[in-house]
N, C-alpha and C positions, 0 to 999 in steps of 0.2 A: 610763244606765250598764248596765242591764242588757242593752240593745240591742247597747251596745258588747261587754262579755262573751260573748255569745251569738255574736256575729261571729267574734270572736278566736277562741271557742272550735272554729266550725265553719271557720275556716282551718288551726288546728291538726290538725285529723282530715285536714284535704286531704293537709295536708305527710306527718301522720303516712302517710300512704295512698300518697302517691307516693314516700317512704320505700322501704317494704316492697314494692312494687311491682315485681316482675320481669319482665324481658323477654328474648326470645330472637330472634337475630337471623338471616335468611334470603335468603339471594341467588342468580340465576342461574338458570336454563333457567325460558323462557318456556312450556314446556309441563307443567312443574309447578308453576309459579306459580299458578294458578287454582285445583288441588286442591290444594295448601297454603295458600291460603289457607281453602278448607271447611272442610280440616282442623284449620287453626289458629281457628276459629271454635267451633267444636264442644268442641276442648279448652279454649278461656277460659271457658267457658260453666261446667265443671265444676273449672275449676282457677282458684279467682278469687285476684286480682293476678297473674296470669301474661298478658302480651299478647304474640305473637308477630306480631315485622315480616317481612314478605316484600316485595323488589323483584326486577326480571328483570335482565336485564343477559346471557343467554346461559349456557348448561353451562360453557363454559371462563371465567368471570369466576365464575362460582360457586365454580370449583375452587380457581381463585387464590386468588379474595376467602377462602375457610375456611383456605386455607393460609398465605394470610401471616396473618391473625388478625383481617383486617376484621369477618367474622362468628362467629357460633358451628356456621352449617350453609351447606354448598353446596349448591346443585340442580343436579344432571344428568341429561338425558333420554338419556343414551349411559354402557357403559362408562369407568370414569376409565383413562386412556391409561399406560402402560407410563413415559413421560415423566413425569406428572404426579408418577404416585409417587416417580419419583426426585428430581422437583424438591422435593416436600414430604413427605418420608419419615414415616410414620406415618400417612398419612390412613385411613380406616375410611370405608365406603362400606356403606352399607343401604338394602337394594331394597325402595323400598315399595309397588309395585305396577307390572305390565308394562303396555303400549303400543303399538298398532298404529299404524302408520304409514301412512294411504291416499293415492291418486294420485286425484288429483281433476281435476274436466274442467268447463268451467262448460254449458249445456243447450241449445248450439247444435255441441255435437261427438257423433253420434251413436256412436260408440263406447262400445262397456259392458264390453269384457274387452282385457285387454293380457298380454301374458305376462312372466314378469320380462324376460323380454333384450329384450324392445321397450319394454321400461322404459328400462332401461339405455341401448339404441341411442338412446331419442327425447333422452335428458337428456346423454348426450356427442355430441348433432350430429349421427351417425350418419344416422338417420331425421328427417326434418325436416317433411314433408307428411303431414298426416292420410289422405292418399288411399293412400300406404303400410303403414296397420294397418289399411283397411277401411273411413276414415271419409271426409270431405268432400277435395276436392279444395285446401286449404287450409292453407297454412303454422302449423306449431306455433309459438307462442310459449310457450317457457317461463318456469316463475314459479318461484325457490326459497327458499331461507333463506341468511342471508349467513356467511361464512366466523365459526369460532367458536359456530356454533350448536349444541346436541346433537342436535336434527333431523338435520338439514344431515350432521353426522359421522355418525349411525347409518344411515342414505340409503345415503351412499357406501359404506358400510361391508357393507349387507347387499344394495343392490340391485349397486353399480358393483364391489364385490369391490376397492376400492382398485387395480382396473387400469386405469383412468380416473379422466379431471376430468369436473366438469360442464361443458358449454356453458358459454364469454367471452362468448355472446349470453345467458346466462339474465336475466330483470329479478331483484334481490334484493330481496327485504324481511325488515324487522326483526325478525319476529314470524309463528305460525301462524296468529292473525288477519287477520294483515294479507296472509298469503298467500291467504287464504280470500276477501275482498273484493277482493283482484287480479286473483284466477281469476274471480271470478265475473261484473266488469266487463270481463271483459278477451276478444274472443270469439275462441275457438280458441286458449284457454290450458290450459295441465296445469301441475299444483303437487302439492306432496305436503305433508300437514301430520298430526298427531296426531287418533287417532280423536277423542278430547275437545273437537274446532276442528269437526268436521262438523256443517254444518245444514244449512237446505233450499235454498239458492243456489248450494249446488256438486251434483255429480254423484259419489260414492266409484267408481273401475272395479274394479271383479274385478279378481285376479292371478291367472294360473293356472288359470281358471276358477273361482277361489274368490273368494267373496262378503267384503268389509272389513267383516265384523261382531264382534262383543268374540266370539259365541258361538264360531266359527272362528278365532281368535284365539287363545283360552282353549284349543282342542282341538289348537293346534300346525298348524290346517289354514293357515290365512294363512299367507303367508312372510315377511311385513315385521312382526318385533316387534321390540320395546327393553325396557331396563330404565329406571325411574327410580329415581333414586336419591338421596338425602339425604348428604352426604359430613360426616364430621367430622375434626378436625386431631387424633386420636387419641381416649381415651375420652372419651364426652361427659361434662358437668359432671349434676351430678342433678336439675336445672332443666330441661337437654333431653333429660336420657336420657325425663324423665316423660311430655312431647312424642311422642317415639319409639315408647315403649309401647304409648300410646293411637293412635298410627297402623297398631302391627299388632295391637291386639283385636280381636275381631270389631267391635267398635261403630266400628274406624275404618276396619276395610277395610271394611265395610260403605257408609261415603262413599266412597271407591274404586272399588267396584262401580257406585254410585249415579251417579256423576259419567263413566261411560265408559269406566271405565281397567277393567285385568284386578286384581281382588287376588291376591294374594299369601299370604293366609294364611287362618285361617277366618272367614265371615261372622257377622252373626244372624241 
């Protein structure tokens, strides 16, 4: 009897517990999915019953998904678009920390600096042989992120100036990982992904003769930066404004800094 007691008694505390138990829910850009999740790690740690879910699915599924009321939060790694707010009037957008965008080369293209227009020219067709910006005598394949991505839109947006497409030759993938092991298997490719995706299998080029590093980045010298952003469907609930908070104290831009990205506000 008393075994049985003891049981009953320690399912009741589960239910009690899953009861009481809060969550908050997060969708969209793959390039903030990784820091929201540190971030949302760091905050259960100090806020317990709160668990915070994150999946990707793209900036503009984010947008959507918070606007029609799939989640409580969008992720975007791009301004929200002039459209979106009229489709979902109210949305509230907070920049939790910025984003360099680098052009990457896998370590059979001797090339180390491109200037933004031979960005532009290699990614709408223009320039097509590496033997044309100085490198090997060898056809560019491009690699980019597929329609819908906030990569992909803040790309077009600050390298191509929305007066071009990209190459119908680019290969597309899903994801800034997956553009990062395309580039790197892939020889005499160029991709562009979030400084946060850079490791030692790709190659980052200079732009401009300036270096893809957070410190040039941070000082405005880079020329490819974003905002990321957390979108909500007007004010958030007090559940994830608390979420929020602890994203711009120093102790969360501080993961911000940690993880790659530029913060936004002050550290520790």
């Amino acid at each position: 009897m008393n075994r049985t007691m003891a049981c009953l008694t320690a399912m009741a505390l589960c239910i009690c517990s899953l009861a009481f138990a809060e969550k908050i829910t997060v969708a969209g850009s793959t390039t903030v999915q990784p820091l929201a999740e540190k971030l949302a790690l760091a905050y259960e740690s100090v806020a317990p019953g709160v668990t915070v879910e994150i999946t990707g699915g793209g900036s503009s599924v984010g947008v959507t998904s918070v606007g029609n009321g799939s989640v409580d939060l969008g992720a975007c790694s791009r301004d929200v678009t002039q459209a979106e707010f009229e489709r979902f009037p109210g949305l509230e957008a907070l920049c939790i920390a910025r984003d360099g965008i680098a052009i990457i080369v896998g370590p059979e293209v001797s090339v180390t600096n491109l200037s933004k227009s031979q960005v532009r020219d290699i990614f709408t067709g223009d320039i097509s042989n590496w033997s044309e910006v100085g490198g090997p005598d060898e056809a560019i394949v491009l690699v980019s992120r597929e329609e819908g991505s906030g990569t992909r839109s803040a790309f077009e947006n600050i390298v191509l100036a929305d007066a071009a497409l990209i190459s119908g030759a680019a290969v597309l993938q899903p994801s800034n990982g997956a553009v990062v092991t395309t580039v790197s298997t892939t020889p005499y490719s160029i991709g562009y992904v979030s400084f946060g995706y850079l490791n030692e299998s790709v190659t980052a080029l200079s732009v401009n003769g300036v270096a893809a590093t957070v410190e040039n980045a941070q000082a405005a010298r880079y020329p490819i930066v974003r905002p990321l952003l957390l979108v909500a469907a007007g004010d958030a609930s007090p559940l994830v404004q608390g979420w929020l908070d602890f994203i711009m104290s120093p102790a969360g831009q501080s993961i911000v800094e940690a993880e790659g990205y530029l913060p936004v506000g002050p550290v520790e």
